[in-house]
C-alpha positions as CSV (number, residue, x, y, z in Angstrom):
1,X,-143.3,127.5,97.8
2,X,-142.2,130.5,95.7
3,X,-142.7,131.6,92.4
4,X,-143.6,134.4,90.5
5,X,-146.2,136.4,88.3
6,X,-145.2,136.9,84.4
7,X,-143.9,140.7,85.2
8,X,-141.9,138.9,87.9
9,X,-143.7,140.2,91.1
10,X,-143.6,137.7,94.1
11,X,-145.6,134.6,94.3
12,X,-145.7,132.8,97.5
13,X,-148.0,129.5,98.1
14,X,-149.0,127.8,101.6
15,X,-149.8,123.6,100.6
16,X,-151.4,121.6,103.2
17,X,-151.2,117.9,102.6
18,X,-153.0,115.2,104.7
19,X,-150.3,112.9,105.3
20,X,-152.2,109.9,105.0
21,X,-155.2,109.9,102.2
22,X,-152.3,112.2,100.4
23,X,-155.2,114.6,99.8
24,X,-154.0,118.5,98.9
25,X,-156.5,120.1,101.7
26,X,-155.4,123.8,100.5
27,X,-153.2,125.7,98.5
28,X,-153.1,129.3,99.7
29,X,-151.7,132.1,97.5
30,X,-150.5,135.1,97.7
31,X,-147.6,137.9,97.9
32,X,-146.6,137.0,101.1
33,X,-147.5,134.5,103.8
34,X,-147.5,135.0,108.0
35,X,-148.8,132.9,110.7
36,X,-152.4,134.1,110.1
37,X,-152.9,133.4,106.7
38,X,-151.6,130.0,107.7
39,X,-154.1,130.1,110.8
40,X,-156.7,130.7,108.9
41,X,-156.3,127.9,106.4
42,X,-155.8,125.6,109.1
43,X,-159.2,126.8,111.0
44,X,-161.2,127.0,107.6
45,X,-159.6,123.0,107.0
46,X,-160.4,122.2,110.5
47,X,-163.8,123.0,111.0
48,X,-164.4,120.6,107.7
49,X,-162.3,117.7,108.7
50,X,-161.4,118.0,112.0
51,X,-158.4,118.9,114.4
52,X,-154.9,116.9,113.7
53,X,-153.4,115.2,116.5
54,X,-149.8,116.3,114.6
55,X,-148.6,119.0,112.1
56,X,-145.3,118.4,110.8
57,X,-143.9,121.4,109.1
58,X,-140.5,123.8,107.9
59,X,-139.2,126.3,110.4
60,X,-140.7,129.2,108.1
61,X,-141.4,132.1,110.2
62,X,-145.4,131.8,109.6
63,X,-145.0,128.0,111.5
64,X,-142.5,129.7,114.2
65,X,-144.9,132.9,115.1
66,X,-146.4,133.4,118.5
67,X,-150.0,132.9,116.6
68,X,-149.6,129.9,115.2
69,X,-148.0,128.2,118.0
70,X,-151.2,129.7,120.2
71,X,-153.5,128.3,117.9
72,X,-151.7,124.7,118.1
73,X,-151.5,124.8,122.2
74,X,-155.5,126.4,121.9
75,X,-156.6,123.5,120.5
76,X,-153.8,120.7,121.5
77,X,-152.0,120.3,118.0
78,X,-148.8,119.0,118.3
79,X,-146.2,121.1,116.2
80,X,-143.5,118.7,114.6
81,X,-140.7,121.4,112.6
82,X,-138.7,119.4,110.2
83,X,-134.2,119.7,111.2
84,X,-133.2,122.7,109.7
85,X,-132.2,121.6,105.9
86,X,-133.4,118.6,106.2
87,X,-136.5,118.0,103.5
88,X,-136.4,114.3,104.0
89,X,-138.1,115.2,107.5
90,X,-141.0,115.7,105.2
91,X,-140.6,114.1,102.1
92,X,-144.2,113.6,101.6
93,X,-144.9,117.4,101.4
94,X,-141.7,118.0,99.5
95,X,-142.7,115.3,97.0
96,X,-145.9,117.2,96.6
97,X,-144.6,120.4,95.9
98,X,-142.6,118.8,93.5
99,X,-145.4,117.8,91.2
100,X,-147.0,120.8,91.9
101,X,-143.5,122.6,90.4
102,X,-143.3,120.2,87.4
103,X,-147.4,119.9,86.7
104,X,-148.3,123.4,87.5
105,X,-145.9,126.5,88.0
106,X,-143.7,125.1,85.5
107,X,-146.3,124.6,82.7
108,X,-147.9,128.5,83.6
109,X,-147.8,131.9,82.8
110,X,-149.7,134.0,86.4
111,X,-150.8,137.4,84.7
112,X,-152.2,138.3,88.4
113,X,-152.8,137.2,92.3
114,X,-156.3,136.6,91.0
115,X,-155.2,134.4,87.7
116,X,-152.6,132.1,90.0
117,X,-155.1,131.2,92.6
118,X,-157.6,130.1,89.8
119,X,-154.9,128.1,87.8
120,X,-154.0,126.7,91.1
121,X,-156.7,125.7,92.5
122,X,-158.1,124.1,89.0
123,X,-154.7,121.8,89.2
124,X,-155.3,121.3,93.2
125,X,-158.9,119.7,92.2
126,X,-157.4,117.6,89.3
127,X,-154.8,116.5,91.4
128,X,-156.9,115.3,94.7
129,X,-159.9,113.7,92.0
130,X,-157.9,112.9,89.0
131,X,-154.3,112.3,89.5
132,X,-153.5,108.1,90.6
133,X,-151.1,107.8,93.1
134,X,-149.1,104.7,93.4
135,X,-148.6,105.0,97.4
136,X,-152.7,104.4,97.1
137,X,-152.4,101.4,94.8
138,X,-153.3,104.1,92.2
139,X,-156.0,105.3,93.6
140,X,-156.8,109.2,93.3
141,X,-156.2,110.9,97.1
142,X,-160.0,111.7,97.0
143,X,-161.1,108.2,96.2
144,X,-159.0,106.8,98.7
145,X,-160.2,109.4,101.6
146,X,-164.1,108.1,100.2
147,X,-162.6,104.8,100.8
148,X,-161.4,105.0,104.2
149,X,-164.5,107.0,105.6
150,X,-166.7,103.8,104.4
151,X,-164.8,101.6,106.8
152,X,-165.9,101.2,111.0
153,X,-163.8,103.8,112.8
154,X,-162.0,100.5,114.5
155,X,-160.2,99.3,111.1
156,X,-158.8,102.6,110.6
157,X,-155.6,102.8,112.4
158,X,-153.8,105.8,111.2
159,X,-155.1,109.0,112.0
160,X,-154.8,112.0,109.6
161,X,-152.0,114.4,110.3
162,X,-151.7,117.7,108.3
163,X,-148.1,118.7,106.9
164,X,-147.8,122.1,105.5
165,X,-144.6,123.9,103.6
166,X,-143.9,126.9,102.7
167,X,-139.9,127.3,101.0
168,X,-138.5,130.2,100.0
């Protein structure tokens, strides 16, 4: 997603969205994104939660670079890339970013980098532990993943796959 500070400088954020608890695992923010920052937010997620057996994704240069396909094939991640202008290929992530639009950048003023991560991430935390979501039988994302961990491994039959987007 794109946006901007208030003196208009470039605002660029990397959401990763666990497809099934609907759980915002990470905003990243900054001026600019590549396939390492996106790496790295996917190793830092990963090491908490666990690989994904699929990422579904745009066709942004950061998901298209030589590093992040190495770290997929590394660790045997399979990379699904949305059709070229097709954001119903991953309307849950689009969704997302559309609350995040309306709820957050929208209702904001950034002064700095520094200021946007903090505002962001304060809105990330309400929206995993605060925010019902009727897809969850309104159920908060974090209440539902608490949920779903309590059960036997055996009655859980969906595994978790990690969707990312960045638009410009």
């Amino acid at each position: 997603m794109a946006d901007a500070l208030f003196d208009g400088r470039k605002l660029r954020m990397l959401t990763v969205v666990d497809l099934f608890t609907r759980e915002c695992l990470a905003i990243d923010v900054g001026q600019s994104l590549k396939g390492e920052d996106v790496v790295r937010v996917l190793t830092a997620i990963t090491q908490e939660r666990g690989l994904p057996r699929t990422i579904k994704s745009d066709n942004g240069s950061e998901f298209t670079s030589k590093v992040m396909d190495k770290w997929a094939y590394e660790r045997h991640v399979e990379l699904d890339f949305s059709r070229p202008g097709k954001p119903t290929d991953n309307a849950n992530v689009e969704s997302f970013n559309g609350r995040l639009r309306q709820e957050c950048l929208n209702a904001t003023w950034f002064m700095s980098i520094d200021d946007a991560r903090g505002k962001i991430e304060a809105w990330r935390q309400y929206y995993n532990e605060s925010r019902p979501h009727s897809a969850l039988d309104w159920s908060t994302p974090a209440e539902f993943a608490r949920r779903r961990r309590q059960l036997p491994a055996t009655t859980i039959s969906e595994e978790p796959e990690i969707p990312t987007s960045v638009r410009y």
